[in-house]
gemmi code that builds the backbone of each chain (N, CA, C; Angstrom):
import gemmi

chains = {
    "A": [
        ("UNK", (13.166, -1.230, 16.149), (11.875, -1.701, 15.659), (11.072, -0.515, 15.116)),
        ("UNK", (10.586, -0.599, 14.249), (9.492, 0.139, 13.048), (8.426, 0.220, 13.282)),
        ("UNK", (7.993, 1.277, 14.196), (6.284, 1.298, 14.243), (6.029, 2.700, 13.701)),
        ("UNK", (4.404, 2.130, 13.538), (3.632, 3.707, 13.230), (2.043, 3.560, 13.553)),
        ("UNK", (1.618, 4.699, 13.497), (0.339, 4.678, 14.447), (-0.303, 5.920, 13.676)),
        ("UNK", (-1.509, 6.042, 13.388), (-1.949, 6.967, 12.662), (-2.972, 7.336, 14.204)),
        ("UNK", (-3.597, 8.493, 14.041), (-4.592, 9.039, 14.826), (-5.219, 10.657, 14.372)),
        ("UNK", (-6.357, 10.142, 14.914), (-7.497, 11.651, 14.022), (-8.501, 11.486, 14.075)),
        ("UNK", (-9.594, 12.311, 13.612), (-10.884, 12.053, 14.026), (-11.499, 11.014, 13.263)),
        ("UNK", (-12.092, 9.813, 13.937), (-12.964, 9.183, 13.497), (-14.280, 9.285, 12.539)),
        ("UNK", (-14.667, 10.252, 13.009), (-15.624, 11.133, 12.234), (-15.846, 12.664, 11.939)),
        ("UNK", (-15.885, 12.652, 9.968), (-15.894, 13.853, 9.497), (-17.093, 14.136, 9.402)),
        ("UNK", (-17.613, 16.074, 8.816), (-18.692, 16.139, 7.915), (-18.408, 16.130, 6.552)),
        ("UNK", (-19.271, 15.899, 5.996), (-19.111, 16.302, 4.266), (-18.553, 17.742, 4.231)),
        ("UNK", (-17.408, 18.245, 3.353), (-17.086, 19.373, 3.150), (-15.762, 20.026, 4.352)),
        ("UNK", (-15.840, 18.954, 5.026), (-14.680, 19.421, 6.446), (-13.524, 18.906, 5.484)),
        ("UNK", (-12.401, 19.641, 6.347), (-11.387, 19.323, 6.399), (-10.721, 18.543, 7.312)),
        ("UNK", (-10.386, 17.001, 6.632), (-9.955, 15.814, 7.563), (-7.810, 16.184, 7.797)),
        ("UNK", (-7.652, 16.009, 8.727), (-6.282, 15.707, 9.158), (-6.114, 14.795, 9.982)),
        ("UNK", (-4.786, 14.079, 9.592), (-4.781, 12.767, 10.104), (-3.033, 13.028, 10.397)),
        ("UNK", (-2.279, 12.194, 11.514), (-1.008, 12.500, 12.101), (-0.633, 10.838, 12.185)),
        ("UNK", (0.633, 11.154, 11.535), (1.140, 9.464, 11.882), (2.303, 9.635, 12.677)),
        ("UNK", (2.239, 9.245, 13.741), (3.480, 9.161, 14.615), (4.138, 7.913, 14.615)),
        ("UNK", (5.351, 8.069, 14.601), (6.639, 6.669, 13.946), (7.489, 7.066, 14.983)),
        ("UNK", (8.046, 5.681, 15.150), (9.065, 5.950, 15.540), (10.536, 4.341, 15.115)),
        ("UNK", (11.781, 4.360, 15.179), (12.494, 3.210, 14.328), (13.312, 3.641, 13.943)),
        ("UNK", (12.664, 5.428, 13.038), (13.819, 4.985, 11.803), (13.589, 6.430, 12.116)),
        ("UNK", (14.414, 7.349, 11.037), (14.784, 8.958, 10.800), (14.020, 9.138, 9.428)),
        ("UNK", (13.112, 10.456, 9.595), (12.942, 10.489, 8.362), (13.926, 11.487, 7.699)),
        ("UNK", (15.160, 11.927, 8.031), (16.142, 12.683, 7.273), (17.242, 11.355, 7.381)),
        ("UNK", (16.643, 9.792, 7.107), (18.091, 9.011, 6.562), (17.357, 9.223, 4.741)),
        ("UNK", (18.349, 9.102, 4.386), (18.461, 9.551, 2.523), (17.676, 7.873, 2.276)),
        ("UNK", (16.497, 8.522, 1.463), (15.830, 7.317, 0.890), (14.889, 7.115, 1.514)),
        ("UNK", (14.130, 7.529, 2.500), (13.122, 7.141, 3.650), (12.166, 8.070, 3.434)),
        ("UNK", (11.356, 7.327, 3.254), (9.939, 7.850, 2.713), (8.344, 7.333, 3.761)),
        ("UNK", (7.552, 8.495, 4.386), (6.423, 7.701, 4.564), (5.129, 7.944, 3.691)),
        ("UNK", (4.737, 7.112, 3.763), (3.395, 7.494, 2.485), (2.119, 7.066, 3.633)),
        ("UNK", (1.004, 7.804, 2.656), (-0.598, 7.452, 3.298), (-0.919, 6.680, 2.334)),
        ("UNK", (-1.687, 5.602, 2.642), (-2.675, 4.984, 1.935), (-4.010, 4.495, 2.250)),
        ("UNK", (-5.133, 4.777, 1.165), (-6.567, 4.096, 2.177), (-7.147, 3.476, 1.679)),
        ("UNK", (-8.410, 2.625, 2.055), (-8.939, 1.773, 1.629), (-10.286, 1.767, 1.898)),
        ("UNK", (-11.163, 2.218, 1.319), (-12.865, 2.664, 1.790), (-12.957, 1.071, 1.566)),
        ("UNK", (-13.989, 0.446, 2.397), (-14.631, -0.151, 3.068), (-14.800, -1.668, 1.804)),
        ("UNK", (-14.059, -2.627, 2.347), (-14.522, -3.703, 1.110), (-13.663, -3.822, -0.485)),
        ("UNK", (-12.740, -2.502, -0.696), (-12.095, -2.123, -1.943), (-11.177, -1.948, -1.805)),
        ("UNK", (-10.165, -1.649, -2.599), (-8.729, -1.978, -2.697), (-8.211, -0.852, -2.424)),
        ("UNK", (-6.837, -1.177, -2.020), (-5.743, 0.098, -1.578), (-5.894, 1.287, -2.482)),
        ("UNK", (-5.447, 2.467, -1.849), (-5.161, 3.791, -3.057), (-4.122, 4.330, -2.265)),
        ("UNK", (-2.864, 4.225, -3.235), (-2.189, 5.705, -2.561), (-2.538, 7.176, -2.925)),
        ("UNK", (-2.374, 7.553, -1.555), (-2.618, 9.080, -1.521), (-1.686, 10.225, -1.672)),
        ("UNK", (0.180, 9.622, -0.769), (0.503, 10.866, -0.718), (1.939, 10.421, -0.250)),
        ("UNK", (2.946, 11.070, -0.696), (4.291, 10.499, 0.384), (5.301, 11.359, -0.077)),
        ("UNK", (5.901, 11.719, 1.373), (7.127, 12.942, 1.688), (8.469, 11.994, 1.840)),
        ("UNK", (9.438, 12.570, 1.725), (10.593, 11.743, 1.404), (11.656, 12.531, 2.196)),
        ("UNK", (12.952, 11.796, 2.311), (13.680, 12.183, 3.397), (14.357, 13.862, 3.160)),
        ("UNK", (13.967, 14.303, 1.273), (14.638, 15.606, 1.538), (13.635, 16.200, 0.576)),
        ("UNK", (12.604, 15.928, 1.485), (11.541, 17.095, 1.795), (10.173, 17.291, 0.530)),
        ("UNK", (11.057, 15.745, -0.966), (10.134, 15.649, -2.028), (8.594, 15.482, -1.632)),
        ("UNK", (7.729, 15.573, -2.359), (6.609, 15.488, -1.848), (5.532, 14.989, -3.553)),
        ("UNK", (5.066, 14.065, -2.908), (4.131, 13.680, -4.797), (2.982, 13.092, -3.909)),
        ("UNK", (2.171, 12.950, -4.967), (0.740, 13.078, -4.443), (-0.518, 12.351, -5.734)),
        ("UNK", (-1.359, 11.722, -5.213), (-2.152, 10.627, -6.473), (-2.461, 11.638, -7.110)),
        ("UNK", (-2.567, 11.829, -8.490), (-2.937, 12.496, -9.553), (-4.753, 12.760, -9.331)),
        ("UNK", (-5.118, 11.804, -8.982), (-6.627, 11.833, -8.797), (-7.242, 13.059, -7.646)),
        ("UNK", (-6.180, 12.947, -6.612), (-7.057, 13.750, -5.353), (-5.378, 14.552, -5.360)),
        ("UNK", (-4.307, 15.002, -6.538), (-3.677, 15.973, -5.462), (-4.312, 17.851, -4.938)),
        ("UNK", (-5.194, 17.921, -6.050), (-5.538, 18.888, -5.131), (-6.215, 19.192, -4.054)),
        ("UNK", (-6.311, 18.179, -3.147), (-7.135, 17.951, -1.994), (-5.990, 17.853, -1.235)),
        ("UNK", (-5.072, 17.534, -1.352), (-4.292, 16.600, -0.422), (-2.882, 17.961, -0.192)),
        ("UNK", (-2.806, 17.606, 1.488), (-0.929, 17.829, 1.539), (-0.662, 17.053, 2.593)),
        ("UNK", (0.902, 16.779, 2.381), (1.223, 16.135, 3.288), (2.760, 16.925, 4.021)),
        ("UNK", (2.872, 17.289, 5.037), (4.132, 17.868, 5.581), (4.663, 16.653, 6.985)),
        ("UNK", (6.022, 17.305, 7.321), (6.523, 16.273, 8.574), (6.826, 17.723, 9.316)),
        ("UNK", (6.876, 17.396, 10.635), (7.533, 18.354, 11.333), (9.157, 18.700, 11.384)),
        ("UNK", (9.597, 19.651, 12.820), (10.549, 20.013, 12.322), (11.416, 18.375, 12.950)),
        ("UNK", (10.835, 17.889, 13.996), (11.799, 16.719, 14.800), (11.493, 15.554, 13.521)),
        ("UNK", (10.525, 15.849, 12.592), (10.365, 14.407, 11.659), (10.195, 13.368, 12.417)),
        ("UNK", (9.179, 13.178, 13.349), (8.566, 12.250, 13.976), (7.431, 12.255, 13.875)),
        ("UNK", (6.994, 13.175, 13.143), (5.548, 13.024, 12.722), (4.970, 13.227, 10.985)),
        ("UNK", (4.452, 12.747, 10.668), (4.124, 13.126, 9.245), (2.036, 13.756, 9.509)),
        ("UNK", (1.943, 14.726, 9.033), (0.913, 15.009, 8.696), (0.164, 15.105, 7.469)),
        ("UNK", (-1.241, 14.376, 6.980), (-1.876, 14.581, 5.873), (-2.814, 15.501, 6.221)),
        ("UNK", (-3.191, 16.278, 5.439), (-4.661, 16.946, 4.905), (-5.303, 16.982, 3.799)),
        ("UNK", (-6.683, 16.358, 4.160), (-7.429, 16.193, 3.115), (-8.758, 17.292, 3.202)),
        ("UNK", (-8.701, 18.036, 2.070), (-10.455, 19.262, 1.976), (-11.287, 18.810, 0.972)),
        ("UNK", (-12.216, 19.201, 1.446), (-13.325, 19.104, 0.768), (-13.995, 17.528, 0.823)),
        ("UNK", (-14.160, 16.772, 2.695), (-14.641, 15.613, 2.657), (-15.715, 15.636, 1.627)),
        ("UNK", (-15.824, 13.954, 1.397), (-17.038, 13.367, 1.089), (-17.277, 11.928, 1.409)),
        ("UNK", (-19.010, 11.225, 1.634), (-18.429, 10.501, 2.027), (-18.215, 9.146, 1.460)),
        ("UNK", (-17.471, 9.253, -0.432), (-16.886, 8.594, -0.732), (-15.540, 8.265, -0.150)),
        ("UNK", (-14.622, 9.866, 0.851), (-14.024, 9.408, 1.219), (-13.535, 8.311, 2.492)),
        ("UNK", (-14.766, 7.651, 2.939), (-14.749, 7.011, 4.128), (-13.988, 5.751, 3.897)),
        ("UNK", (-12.878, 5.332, 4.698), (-12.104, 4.242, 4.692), (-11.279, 4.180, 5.527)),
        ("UNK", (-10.079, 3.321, 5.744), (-8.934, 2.865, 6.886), (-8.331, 3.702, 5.917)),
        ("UNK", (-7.751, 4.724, 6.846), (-6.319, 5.643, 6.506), (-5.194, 4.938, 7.178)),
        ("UNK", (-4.061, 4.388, 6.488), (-2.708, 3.739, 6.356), (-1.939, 4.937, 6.131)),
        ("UNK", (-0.746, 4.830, 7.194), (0.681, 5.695, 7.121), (1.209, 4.271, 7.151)),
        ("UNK", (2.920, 4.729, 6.502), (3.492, 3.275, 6.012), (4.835, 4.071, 5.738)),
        ("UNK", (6.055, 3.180, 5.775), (7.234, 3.790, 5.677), (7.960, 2.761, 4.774)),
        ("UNK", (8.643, 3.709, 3.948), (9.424, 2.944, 2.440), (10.835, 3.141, 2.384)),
        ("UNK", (11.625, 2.089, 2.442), (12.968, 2.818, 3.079), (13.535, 2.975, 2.010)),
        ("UNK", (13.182, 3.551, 0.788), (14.357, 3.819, -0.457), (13.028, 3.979, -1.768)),
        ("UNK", (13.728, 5.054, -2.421), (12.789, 5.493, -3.352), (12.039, 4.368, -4.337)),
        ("UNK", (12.435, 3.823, -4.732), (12.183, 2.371, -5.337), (11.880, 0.905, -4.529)),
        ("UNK", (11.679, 1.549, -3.278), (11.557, 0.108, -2.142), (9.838, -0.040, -2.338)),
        ("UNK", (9.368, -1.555, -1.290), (8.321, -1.777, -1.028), (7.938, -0.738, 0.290)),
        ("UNK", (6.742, -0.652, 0.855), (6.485, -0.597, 1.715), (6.971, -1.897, 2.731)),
        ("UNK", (7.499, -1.489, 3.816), (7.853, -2.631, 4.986), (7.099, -2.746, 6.010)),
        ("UNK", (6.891, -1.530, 6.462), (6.285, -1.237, 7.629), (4.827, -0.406, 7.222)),
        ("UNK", (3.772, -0.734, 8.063), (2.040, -0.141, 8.272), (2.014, 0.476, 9.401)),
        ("UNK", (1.201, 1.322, 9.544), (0.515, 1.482, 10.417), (-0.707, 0.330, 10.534)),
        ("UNK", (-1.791, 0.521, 11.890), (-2.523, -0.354, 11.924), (-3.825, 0.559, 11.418)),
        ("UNK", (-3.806, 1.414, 10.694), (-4.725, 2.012, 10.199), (-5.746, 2.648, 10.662)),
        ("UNK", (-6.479, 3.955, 10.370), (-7.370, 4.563, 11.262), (-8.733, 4.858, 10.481)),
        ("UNK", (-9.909, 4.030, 10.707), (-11.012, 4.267, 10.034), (-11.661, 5.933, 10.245)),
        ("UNK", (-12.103, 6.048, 8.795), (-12.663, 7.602, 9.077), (-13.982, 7.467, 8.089)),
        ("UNK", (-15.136, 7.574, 8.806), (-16.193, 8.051, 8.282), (-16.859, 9.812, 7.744)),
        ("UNK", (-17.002, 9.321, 6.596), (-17.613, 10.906, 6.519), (-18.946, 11.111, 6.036)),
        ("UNK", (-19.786, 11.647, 7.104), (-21.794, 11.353, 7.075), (-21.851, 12.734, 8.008)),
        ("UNK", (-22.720, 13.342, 7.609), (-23.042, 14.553, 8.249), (-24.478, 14.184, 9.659)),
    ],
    "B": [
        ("UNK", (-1.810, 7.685, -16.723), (-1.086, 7.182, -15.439), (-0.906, 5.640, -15.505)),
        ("UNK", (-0.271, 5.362, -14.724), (0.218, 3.972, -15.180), (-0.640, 2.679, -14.248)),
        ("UNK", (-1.136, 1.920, -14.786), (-2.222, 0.816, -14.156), (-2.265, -0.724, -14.280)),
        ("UNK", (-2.349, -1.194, -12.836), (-1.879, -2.374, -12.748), (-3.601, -3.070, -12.740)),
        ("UNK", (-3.380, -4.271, -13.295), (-4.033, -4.864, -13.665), (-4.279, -6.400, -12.751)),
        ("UNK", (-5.215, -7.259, -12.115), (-5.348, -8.189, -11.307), (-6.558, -8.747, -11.534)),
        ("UNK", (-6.698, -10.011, -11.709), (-7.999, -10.626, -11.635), (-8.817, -10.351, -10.272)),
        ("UNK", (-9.758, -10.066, -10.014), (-10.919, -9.890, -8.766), (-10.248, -11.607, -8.073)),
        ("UNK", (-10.334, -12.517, -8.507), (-10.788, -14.058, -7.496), (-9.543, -14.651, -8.326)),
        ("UNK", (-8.874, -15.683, -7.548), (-8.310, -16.537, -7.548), (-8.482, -17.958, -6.489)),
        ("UNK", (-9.264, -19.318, -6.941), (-9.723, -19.757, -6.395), (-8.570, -21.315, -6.588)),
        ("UNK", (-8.260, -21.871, -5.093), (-7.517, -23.531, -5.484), (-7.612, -23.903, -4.293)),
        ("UNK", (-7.552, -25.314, -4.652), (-7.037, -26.418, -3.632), (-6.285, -26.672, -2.460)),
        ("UNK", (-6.912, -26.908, -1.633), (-4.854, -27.231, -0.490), (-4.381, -27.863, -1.276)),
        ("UNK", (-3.002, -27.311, -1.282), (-1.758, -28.095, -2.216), (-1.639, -27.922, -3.297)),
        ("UNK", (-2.996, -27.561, -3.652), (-1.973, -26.926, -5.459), (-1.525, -25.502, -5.159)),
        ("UNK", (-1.207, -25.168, -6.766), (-0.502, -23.562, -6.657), (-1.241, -22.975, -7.137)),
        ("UNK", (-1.275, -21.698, -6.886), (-1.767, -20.690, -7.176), (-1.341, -19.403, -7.826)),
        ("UNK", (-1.537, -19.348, -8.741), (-0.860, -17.784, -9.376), (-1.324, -16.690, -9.871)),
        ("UNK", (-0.853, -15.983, -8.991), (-1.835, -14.294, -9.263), (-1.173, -13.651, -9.899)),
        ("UNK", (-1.315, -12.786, -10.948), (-0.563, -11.523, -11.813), (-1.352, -10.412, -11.591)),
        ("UNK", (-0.222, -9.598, -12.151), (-0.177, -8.338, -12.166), (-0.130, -7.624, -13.692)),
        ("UNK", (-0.315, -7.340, -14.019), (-0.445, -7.048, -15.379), (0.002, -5.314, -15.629)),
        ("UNK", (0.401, -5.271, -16.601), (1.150, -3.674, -17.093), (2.194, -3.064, -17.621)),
        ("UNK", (1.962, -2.092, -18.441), (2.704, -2.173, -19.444), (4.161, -2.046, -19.231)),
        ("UNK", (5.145, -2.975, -19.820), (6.430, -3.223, -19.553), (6.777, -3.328, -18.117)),
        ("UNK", (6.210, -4.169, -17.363), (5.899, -4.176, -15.910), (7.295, -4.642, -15.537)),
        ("UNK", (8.139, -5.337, -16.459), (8.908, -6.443, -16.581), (10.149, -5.114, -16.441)),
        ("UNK", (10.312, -3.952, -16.588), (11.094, -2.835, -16.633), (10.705, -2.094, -14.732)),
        ("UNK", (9.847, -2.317, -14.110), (10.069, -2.141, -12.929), (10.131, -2.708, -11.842)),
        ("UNK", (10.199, -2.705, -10.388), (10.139, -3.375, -9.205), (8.633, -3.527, -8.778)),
        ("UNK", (8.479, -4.653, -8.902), (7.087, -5.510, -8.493), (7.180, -5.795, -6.964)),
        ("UNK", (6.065, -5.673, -6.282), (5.714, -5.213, -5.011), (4.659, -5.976, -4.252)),
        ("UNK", (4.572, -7.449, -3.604), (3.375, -8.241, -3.245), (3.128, -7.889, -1.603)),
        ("UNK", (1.652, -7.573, -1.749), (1.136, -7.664, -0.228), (0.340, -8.788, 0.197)),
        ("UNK", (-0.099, -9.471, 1.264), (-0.957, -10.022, 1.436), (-2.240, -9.245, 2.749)),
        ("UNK", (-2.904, -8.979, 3.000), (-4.197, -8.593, 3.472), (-5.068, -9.382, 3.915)),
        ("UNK", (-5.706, -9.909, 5.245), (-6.316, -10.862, 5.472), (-6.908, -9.766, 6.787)),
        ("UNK", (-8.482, -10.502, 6.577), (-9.088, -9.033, 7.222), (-9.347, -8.764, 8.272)),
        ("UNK", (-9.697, -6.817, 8.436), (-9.245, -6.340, 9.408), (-7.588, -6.207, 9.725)),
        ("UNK", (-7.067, -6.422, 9.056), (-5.661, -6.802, 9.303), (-4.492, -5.169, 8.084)),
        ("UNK", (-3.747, -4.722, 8.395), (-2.923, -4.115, 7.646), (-2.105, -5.052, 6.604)),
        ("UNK", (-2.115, -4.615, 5.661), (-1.499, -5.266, 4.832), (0.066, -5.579, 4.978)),
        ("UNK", (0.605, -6.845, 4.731), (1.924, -7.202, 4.808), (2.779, -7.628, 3.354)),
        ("UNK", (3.772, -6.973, 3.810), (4.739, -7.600, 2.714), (5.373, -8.428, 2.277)),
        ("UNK", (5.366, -9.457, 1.362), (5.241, -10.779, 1.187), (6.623, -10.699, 0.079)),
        ("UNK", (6.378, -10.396, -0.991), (7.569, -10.404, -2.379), (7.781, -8.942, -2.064)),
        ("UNK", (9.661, -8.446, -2.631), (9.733, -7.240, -2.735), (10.758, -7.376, -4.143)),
        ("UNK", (11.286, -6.584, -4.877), (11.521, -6.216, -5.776), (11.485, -7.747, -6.553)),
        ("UNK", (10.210, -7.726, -7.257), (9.603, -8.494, -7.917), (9.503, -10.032, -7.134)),
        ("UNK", (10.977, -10.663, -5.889), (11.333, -12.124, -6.068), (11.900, -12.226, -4.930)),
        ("UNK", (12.084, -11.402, -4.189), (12.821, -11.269, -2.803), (11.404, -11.445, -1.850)),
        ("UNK", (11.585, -12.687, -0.827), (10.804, -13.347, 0.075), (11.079, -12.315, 0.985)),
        ("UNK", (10.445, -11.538, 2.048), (10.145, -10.824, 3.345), (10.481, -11.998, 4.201)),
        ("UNK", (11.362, -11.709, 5.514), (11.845, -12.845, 6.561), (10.798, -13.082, 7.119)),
        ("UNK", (10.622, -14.272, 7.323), (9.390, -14.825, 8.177), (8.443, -15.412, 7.036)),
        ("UNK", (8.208, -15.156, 6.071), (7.381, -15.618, 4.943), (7.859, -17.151, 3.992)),
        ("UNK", (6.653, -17.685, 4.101), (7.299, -19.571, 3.703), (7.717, -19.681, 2.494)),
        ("UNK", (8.563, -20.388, 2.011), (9.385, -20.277, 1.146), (8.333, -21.166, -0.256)),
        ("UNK", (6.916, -20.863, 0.114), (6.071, -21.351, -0.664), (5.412, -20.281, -1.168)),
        ("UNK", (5.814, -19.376, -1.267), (5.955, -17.697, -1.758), (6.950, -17.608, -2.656)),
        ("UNK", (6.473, -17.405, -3.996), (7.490, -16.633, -4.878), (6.887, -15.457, -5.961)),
        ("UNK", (8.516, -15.047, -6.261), (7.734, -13.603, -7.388), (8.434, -13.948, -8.683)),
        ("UNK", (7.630, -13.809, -9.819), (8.361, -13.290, -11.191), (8.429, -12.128, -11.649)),
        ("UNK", (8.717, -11.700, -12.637), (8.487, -10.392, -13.533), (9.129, -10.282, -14.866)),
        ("UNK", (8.114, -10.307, -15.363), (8.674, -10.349, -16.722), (7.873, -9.780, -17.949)),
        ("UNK", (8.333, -8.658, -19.133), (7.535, -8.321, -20.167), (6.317, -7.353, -19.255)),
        ("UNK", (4.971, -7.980, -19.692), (3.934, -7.104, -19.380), (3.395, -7.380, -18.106)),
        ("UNK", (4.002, -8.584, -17.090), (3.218, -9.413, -16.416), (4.254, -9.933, -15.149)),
        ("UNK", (3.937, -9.231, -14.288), (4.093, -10.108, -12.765), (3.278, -10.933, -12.329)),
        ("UNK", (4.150, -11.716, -11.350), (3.249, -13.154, -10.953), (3.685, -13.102, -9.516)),
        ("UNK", (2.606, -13.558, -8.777), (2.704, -13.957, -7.345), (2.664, -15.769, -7.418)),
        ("UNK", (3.255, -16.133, -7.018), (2.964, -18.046, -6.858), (2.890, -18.601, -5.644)),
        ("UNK", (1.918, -19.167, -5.595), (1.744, -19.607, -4.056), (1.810, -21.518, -4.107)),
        ("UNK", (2.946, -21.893, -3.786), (2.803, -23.427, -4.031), (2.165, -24.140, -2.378)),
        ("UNK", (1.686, -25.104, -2.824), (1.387, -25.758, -1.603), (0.400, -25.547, -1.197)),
        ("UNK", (-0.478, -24.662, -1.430), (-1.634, -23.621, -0.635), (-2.248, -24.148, 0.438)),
        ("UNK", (-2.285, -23.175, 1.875), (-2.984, -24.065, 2.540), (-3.950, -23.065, 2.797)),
        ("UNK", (-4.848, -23.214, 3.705), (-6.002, -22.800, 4.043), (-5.575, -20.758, 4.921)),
        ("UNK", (-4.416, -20.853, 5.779), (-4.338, -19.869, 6.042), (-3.561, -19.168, 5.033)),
        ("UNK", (-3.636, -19.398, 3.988), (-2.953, -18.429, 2.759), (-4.080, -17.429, 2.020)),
        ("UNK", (-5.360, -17.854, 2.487), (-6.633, -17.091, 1.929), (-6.498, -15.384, 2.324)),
        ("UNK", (-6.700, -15.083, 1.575), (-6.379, -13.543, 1.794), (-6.589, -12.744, 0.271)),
        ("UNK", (-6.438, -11.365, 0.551), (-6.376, -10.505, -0.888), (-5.040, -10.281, -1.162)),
        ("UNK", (-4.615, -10.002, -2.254), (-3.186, -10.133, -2.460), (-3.027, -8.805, -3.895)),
        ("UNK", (-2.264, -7.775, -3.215), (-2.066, -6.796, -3.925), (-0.877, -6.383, -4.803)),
        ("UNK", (-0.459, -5.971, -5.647), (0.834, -5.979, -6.447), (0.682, -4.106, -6.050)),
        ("UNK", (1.767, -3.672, -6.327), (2.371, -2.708, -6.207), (4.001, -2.420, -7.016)),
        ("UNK", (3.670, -1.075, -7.956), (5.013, -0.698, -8.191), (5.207, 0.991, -8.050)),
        ("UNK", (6.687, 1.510, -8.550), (6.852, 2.776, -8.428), (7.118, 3.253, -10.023)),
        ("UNK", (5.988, 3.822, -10.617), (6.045, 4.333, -11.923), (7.400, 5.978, -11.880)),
        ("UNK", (8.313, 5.883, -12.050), (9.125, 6.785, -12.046), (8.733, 7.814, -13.589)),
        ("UNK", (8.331, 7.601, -14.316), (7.877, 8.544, -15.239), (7.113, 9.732, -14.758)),
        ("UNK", (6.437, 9.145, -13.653), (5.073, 10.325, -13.087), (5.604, 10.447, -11.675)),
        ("UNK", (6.320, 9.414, -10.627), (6.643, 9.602, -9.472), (5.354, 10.035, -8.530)),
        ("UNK", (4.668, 8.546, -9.044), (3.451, 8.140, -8.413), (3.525, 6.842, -7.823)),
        ("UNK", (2.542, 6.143, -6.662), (2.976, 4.832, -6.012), (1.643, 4.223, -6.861)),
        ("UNK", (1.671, 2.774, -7.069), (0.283, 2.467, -8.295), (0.167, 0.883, -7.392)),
        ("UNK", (-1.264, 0.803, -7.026), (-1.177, -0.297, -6.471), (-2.394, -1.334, -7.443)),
        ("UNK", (-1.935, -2.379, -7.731), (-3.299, -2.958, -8.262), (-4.646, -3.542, -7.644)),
        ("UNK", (-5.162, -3.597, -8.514), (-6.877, -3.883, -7.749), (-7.099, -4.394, -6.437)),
        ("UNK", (-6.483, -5.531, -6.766), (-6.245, -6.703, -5.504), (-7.202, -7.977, -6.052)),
        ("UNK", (-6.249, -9.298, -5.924), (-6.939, -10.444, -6.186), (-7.619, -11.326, -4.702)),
        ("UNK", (-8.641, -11.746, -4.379), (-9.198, -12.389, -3.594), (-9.039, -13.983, -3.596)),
        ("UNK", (-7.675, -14.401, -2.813), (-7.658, -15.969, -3.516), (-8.366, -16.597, -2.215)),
        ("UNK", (-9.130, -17.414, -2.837), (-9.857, -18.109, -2.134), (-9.255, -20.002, -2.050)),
        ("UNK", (-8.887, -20.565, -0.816), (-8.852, -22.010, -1.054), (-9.708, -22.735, -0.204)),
        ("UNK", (-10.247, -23.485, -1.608), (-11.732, -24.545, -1.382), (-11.578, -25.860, -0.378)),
    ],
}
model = gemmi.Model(1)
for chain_id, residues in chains.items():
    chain = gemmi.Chain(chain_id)
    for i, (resn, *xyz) in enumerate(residues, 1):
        res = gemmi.Residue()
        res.name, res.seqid = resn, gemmi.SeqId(i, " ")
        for name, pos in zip(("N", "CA", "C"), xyz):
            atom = gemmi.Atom()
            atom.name, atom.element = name, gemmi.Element(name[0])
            atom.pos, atom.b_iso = gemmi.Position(*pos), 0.0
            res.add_atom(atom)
        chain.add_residue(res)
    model.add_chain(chain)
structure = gemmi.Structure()
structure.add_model(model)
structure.setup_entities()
């Protein structure tokens, strides 16, 4: 079974640097084709992807915010980490980790998402 | 960058159908991607490469794709089908994930 669980601080300041950790567990992220991505959704508005690492180590990122953004996994690949600099608090929304089992697949699996406000 | 396109509202009946698109250019050349979203809730996967039903999902769910334009179809509609409903594909030119607006179908 396919879970994932995001966790991090609930609340940023403007100008901090947000990190957010999705812990999974199901699947390997070194099976060929397995990808997890972030995605968020400020408050009332539609999805955005942000960011997603792949089973050998690719890494792409929304054109809009990649220079804000990284995303790495550890060395056991049971965890995926994002970082986002330079909050604001346009960026306030449910942060989604989500796992894609093949480069061209849907998303299958969510996390249950982790709201993050950013208000000084 | 490549952009999917969705009406804001989609509004029907119990029992009629309902059809949401996706709109974009030569959309009909990639894998079309349906979520459904009902709130507070993580989004679920409903259609996957454009027409393939997710197990557990009623067979009053279907996908097209074709040319400029994906379609979500919802026959039968009942009341717990209300939700936002998002399209999603993988633009391999840029090797970016592109999700569209999201349509709000509402049944009256």
């Amino acid at each position: 079974q396919i879970t994932l669980k995001e966790s991090g601080p609930t609340l940023v300041k403007p100008t901090q640097t947000l990190t957010l950790t999705c812990t999974f567990s199901g699947f390997s992220l070194s099976t060929t084709g397995v990808g997890v991505a972030w995605i968020r959704q400020p408050p009332g508005k539609a999805l955005e992807w942000l960011a997603i690492i792949h089973w050998d180590e690719t890494r792409y990122y929304s054109p809009s915010l990649h220079s804000r953004l990284t995303i790495t996994k550890d060395a056991s690949a049971s965890h995926v980490v994002l970082t986002m600099t330079n909050m604001d608090p346009v960026d306030t929304g449910t942060y989604y980790c989500a796992h894609r089992g093949g480069v061209n697949a849907a998303i299958g699996f969510w996390g249950q998402g982790t709201l993050v406000t950013v208000s000084s | 960058s490549y952009v999917l396109t969705q009406p804001p509202s989609v509004s029907v009946a119990p029992g009629e159908t309902a059809s949401i698109t996706c709109g974009g250019n030569n959309i009909g050349g990639k894998s079309v991607h349906w979520y459904q979203q009902k709130p507070g809730q993580a989004p679920l996967l409903v259609i996957y490469y454009d027409s393939e039903r997710t197990s557990g999902i009623p067979e009053r769910f279907s996908g097209s794709n074709f040319g400029n334009t994906g379609t979500l179809t919802i026959s039968r509609v009942e009341a717990g089908d209300e939700a936002d409903y998002y399209c999603q594909v993988w633009d391999f030119s840029t090797d970016h994930m592109v999700f569209g607006g999201g349509t709000k179908l509402t049944v009256l």
